[in-house]
Backbone as CSV, one residue per row, in Angstrom:
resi,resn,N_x,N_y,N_z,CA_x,CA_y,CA_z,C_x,C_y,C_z
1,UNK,15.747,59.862,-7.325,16.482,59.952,-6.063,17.977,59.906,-6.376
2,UNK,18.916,60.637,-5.980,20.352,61.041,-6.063,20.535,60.491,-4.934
3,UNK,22.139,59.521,-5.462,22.035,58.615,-3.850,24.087,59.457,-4.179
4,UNK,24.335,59.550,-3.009,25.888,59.560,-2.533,27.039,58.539,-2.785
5,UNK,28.029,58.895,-3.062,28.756,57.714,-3.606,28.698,56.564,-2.359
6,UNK,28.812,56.852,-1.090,28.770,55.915,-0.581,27.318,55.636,0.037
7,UNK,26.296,56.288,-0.327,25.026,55.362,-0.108,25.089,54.684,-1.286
8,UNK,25.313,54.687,-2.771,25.278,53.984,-3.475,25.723,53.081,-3.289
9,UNK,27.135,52.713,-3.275,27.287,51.277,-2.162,26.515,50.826,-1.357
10,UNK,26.305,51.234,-0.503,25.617,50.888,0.499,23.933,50.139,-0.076
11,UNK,23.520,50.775,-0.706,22.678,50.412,-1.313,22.584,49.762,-2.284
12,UNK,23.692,49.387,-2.752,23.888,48.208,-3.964,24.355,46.830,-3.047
13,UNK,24.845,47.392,-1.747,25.017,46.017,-1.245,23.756,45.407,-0.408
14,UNK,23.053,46.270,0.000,21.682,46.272,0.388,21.136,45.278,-0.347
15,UNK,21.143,45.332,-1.667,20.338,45.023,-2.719,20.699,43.454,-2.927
16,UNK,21.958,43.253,-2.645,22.877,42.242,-2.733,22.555,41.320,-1.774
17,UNK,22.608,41.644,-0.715,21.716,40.754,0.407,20.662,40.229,0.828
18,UNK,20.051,41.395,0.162,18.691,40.951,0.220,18.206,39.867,-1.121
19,UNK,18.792,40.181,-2.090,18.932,39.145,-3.062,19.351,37.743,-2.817
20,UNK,20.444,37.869,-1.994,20.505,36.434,-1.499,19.808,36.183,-0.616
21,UNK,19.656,36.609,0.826,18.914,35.923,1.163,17.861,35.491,0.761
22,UNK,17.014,36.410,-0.032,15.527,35.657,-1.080,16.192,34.383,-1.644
23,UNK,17.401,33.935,-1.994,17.663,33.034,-2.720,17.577,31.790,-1.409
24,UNK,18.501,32.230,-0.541,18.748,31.277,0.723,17.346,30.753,0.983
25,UNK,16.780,31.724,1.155,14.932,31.493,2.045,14.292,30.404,0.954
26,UNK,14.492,30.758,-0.290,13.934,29.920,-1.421,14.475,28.571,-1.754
27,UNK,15.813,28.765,-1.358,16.527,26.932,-1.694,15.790,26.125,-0.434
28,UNK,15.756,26.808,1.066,15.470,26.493,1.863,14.202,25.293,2.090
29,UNK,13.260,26.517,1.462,12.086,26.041,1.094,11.709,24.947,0.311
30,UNK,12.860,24.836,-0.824,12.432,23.703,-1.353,12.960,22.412,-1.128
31,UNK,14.143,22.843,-0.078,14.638,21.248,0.423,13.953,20.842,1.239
32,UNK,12.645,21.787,1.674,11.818,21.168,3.224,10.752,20.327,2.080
33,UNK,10.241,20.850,1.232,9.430,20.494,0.354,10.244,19.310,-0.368
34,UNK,11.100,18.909,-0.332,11.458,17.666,-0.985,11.308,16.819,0.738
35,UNK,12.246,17.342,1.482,12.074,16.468,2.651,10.643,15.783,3.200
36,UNK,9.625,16.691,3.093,8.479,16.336,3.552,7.989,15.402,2.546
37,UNK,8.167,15.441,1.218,7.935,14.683,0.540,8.434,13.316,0.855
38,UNK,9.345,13.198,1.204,10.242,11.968,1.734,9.753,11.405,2.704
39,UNK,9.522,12.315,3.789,8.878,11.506,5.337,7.919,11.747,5.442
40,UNK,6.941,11.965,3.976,5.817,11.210,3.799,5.373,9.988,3.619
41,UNK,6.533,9.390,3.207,6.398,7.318,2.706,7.160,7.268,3.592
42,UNK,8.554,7.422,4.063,9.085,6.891,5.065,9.282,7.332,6.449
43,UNK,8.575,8.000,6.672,8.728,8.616,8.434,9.679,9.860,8.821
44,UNK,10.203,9.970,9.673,11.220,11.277,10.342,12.238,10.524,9.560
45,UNK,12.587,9.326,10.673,13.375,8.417,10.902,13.836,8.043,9.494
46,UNK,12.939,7.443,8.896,13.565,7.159,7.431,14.054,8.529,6.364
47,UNK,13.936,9.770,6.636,14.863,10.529,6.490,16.836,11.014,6.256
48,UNK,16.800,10.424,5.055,18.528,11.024,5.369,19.168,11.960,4.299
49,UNK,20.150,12.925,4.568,20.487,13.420,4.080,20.792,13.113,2.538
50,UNK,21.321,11.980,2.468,21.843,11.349,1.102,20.601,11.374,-0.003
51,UNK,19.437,10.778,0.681,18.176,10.579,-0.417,17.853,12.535,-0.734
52,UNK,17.848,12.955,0.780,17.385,14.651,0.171,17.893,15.291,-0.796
53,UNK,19.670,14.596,-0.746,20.040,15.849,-1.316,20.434,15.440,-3.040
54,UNK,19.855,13.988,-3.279,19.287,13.352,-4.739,18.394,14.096,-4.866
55,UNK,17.232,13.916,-4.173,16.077,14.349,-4.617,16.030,15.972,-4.927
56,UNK,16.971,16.532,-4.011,16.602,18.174,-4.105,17.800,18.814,-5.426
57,UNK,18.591,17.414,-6.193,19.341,17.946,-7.072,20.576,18.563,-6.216
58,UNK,20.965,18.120,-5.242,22.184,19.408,-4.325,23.120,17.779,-3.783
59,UNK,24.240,19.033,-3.589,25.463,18.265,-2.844,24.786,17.997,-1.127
60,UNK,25.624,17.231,-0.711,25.123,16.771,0.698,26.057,18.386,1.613
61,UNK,26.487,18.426,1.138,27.196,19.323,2.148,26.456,21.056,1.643
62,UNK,25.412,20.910,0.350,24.680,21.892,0.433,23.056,21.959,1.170
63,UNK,23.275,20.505,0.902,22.181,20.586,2.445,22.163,20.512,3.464
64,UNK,23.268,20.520,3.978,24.356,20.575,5.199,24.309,22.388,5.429
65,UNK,24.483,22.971,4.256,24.666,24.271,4.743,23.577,25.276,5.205
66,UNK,22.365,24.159,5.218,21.392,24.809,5.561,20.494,24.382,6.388
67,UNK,20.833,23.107,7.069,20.528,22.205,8.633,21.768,21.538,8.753
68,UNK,22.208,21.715,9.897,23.503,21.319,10.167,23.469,19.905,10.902
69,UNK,22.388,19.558,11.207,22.118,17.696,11.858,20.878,17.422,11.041
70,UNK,20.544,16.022,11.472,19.590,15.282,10.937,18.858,15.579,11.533
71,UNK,19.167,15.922,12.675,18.112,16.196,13.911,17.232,17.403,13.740
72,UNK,18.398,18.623,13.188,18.097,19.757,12.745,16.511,20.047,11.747
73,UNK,17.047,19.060,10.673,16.348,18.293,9.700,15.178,18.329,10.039
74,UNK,15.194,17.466,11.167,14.004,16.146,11.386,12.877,17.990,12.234
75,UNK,13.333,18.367,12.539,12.559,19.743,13.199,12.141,20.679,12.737
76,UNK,12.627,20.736,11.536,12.464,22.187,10.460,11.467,21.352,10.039
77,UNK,11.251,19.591,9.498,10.421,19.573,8.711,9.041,19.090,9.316
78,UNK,9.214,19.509,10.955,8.557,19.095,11.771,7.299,20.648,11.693
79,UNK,8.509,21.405,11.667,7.843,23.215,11.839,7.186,23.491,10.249
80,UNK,7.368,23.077,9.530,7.170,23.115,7.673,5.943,22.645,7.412
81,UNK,5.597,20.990,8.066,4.176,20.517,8.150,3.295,21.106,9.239
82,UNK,3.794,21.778,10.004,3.080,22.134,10.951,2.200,23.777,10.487
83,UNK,2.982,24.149,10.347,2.712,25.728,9.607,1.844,24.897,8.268
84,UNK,1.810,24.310,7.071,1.122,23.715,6.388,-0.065,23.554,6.683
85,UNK,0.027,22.812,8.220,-1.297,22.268,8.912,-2.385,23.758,9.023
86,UNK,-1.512,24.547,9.997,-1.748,25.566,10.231,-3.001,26.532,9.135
87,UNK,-2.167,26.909,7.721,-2.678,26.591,6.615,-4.354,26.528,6.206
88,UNK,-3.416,24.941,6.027,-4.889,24.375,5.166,-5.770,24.142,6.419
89,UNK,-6.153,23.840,7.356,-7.182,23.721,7.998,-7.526,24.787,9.300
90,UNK,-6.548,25.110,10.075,-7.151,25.940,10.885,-8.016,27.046,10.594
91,UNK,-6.574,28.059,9.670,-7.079,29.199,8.963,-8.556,29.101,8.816
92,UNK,-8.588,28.635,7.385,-9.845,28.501,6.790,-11.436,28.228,7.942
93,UNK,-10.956,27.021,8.905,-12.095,27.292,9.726,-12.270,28.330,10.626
94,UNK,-10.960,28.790,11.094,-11.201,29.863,12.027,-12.262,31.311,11.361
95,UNK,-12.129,30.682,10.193,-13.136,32.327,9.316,-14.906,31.772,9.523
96,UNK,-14.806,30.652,9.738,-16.199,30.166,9.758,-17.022,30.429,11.138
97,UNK,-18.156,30.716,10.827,-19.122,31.116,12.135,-18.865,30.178,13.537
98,UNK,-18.649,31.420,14.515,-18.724,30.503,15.761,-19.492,29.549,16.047
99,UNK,-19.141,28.285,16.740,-19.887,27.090,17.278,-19.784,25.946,15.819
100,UNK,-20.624,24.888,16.203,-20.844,23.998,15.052,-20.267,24.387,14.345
101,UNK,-20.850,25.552,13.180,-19.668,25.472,11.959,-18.462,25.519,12.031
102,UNK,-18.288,26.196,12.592,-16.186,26.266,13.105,-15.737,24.735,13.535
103,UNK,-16.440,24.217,13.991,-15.899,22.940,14.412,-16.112,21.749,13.778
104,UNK,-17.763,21.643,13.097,-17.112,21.075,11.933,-15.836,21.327,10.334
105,UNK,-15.923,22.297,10.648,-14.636,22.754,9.498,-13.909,22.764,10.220
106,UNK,-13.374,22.470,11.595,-11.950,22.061,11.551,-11.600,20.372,11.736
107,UNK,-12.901,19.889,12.143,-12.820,18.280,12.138,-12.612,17.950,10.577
108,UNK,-13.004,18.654,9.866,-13.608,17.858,8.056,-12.122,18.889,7.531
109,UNK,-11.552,19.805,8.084,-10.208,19.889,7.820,-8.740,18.989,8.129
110,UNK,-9.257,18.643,8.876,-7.981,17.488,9.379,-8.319,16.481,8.565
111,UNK,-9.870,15.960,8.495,-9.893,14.652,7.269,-9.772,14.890,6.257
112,UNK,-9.535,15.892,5.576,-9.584,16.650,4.247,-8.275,16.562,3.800
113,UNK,-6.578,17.131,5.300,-5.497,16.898,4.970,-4.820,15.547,5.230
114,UNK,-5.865,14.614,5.845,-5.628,12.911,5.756,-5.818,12.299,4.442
115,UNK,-6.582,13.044,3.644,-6.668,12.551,2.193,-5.996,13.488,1.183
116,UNK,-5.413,14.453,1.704,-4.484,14.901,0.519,-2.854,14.136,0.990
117,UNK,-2.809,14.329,1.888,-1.061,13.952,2.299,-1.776,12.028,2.348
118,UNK,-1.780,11.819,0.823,-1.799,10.312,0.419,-0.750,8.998,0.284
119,UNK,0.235,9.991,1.175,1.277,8.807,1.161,1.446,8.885,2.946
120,UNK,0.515,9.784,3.292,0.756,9.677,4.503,1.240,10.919,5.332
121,UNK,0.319,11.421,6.490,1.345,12.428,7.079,2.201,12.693,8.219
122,UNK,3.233,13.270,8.138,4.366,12.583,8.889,4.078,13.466,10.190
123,UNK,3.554,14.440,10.531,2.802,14.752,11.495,2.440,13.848,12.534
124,UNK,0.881,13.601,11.427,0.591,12.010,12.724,1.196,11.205,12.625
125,UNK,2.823,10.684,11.573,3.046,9.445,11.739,3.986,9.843,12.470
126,UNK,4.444,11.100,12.761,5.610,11.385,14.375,4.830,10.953,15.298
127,UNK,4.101,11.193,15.797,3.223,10.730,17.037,3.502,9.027,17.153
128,UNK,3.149,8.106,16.136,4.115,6.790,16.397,5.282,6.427,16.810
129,UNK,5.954,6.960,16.209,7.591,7.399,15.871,8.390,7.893,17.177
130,UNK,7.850,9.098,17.377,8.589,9.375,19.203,7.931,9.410,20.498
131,UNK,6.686,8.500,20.630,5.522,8.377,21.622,6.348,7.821,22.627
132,UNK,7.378,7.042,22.441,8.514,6.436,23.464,9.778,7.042,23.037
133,UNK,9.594,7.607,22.857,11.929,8.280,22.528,12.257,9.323,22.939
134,UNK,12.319,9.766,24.438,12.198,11.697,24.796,13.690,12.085,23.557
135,UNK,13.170,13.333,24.087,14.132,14.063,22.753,13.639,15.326,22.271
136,UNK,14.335,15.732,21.146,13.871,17.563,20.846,12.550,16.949,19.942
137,UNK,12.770,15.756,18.905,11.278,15.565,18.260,10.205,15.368,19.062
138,UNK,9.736,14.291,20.083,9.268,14.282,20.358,8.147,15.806,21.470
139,UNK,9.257,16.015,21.907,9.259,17.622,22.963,7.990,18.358,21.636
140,UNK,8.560,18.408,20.481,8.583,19.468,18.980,6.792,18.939,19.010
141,UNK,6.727,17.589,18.779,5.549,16.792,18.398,4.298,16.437,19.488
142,UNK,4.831,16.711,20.726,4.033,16.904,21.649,3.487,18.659,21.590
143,UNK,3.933,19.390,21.676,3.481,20.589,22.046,2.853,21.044,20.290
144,UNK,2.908,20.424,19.394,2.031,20.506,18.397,0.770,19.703,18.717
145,UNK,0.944,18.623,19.033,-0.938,17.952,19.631,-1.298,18.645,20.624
146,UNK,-0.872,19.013,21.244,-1.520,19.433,22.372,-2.026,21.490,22.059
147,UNK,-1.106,21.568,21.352,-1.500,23.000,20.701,-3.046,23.303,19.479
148,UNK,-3.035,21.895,18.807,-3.629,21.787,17.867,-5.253,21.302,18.783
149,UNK,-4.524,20.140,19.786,-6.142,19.799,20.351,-7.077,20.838,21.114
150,UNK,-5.691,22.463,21.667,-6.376,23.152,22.468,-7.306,24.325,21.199
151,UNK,-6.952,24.222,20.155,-7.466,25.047,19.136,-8.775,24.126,18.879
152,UNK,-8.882,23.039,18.859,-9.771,22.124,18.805,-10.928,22.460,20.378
153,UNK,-10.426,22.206,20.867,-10.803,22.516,22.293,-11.803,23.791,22.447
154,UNK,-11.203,24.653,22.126,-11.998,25.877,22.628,-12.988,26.464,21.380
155,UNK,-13.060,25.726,20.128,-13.928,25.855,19.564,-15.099,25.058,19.729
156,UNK,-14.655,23.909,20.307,-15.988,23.344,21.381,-16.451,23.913,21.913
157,UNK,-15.389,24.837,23.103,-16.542,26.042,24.015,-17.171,26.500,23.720
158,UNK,-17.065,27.329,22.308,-17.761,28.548,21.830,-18.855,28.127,21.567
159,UNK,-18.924,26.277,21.128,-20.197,25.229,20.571,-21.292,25.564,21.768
160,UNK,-20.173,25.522,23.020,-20.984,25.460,24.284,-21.802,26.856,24.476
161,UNK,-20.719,27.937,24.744,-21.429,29.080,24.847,-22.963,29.579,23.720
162,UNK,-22.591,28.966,22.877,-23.664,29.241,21.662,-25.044,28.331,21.847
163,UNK,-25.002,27.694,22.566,-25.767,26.434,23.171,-26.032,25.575,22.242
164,UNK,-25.237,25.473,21.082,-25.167,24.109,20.722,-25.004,23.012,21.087
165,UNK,-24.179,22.817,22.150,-23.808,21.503,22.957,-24.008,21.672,24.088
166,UNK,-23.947,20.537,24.885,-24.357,20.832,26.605,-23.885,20.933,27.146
167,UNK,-23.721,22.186,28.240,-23.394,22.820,29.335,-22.364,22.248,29.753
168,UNK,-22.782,20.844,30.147,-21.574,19.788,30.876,-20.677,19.582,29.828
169,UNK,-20.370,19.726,28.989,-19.308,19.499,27.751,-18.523,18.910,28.191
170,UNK,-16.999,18.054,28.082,-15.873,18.151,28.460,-15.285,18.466,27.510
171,UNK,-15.216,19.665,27.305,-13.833,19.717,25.737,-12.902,19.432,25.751
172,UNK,-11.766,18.704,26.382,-10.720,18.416,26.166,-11.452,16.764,25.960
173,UNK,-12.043,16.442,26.400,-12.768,15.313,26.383,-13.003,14.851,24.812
174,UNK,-13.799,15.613,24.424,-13.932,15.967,23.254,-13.133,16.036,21.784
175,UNK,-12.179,17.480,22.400,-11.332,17.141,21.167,-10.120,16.223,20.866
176,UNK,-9.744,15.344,22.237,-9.437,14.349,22.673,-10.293,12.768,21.469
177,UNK,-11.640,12.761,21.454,-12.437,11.766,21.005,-12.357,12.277,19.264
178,UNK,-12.478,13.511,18.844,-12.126,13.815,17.500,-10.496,13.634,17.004
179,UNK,-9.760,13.607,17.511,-8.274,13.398,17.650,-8.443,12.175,17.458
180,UNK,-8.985,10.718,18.139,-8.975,9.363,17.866,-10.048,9.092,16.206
181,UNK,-10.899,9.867,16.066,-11.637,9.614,14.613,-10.381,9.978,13.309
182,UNK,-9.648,11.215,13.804,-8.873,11.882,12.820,-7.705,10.368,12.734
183,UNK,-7.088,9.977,13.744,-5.976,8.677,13.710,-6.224,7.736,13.216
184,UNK,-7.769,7.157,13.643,-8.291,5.766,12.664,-8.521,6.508,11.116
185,UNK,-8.983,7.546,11.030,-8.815,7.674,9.633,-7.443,7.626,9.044
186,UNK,-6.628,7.875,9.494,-5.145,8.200,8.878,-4.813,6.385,8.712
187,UNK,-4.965,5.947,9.862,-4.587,4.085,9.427,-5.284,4.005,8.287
188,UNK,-6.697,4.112,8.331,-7.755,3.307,7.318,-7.730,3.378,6.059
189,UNK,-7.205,4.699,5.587,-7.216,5.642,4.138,-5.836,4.784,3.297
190,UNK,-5.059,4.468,4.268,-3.393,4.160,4.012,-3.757,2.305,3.706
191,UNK,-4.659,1.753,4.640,-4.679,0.331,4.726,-5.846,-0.415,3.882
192,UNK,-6.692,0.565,4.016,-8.720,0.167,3.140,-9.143,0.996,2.015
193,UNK,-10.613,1.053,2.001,-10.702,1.995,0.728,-10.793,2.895,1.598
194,UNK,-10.419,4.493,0.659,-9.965,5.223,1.561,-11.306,6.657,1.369
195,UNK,-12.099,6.389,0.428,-13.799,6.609,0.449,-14.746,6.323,1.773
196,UNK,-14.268,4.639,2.081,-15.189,4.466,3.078,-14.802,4.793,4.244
197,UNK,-13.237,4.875,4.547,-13.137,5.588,5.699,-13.144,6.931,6.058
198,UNK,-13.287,7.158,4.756,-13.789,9.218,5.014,-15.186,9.006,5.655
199,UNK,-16.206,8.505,4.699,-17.482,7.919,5.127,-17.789,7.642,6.619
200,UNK,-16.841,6.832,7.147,-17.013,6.226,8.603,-16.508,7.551,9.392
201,UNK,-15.877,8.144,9.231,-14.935,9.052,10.308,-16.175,9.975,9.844
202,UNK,-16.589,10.650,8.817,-17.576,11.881,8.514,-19.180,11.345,9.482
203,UNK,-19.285,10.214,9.449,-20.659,9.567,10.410,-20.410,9.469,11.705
204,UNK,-18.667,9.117,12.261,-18.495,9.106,13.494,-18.352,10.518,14.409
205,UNK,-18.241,11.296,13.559,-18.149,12.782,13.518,-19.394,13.170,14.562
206,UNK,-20.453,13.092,13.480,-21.443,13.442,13.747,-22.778,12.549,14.861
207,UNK,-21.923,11.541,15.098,-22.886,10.676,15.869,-22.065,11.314,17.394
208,UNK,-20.771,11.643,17.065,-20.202,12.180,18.304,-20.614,13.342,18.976
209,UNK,-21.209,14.501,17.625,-21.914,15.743,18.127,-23.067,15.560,18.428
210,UNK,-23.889,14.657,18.120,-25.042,14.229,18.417,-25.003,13.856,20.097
211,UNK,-24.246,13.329,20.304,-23.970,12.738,21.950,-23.907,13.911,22.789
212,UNK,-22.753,14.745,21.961,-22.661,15.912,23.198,-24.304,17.219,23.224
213,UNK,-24.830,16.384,22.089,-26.058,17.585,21.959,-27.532,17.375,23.065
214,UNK,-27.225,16.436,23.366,-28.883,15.672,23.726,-28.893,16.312,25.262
């Protein structure tokens, strides 16, 4: 291809931009990945710029140049675990056969990322954190449970439509009562052995589908 003197420019600066930004998108990435690492042991809240920008090897004002508040911060790494979540557990169950199976693979996916995020995940530990503090986190952290329980939710239906479960279902009911197995597991794993509370939450699971089956 014969490019013009000034598409050649043009196209060398093309090249130039797009080069950086791959670079931008990539530093990006890994300061969320140090951050999350962080408000994995210590929360949103225990989040600050100073520890990130040790940990990520950078000046504070280069992690400044790429969230401009804490607040900023505290939301990107809100959207980072969330897309993660997204990920490792929805995906994967959403490929699994309608009814029961889909829904146990997304219950035994959420306990699955309660035992990998072993220092804790800051997901559910936002839900502590801004359950009383209105604000953009909380706003951020509400419309993720409630997004996540309705994905939860309507794979119950399909339980229903498939006549796995009964007619009368309440699915919000429901993925409401799997939402409280997924939380005591997240305390239990962090506080007990964290075997037996897979154990207990994997039996409470199923004594729960058992209820809605009869």
């Amino acid at each position: 291809m014969v490019l013009e003197k000034n598409e050649r420019s043009c196209y060398f600066l093309a090249m130039v931009v797009a080069a950086t930004t791959d670079k931008g998108t990539a530093t990006r990435e890994m300061i969320l990945d140090c951050a999350y690492a962080i408000a994995s042991r210590k929360g949103l809240e225990g989040l600050s710029i100073g520890e990130l920008a040790t940990a990520a090897k950078m000046s504070k004002s280069g992690v400044f140049a790429h969230f401009g508040s804490r607040e900023e911060l505290q939301l990107a790494v809100l959207d980072f675990g969330a897309q993660r979540f997204g990920e490792r557990v929805f995906m994967p169950a959403l490929r699994k056969k309608r009814g029961l199976p889909r829904l146990r693979a997304i219950a035994h996916g959420w306990f699955d990322w309660v035992r990998e995020n072993r220092y804790g995940c800051p997901l559910l530990a936002s839900v502590n954190e801004y359950d009383a503090r209105p604000g953009p986190q909380r706003d951020r952290v509400v419309a993720f449970m409630d997004q996540w329980r309705s994905v939860t939710a309507r794979a119950i239906s399909l339980a229903v439509d498939m006549r796995e479960l009964r007619a009368d279902t309440d699915t919000r009911q429901f993925a409401f009562e799997i939402l409280g197995i997924t939380l005591a597991l997240h305390q239990d794993t962090r506080l007990f052995d964290p075997k037996q509370a897979r154990a207990q939450a994997d039996r409470a699971l199923e004594r729960l589908i058992a209820a809605y089956s009869r």
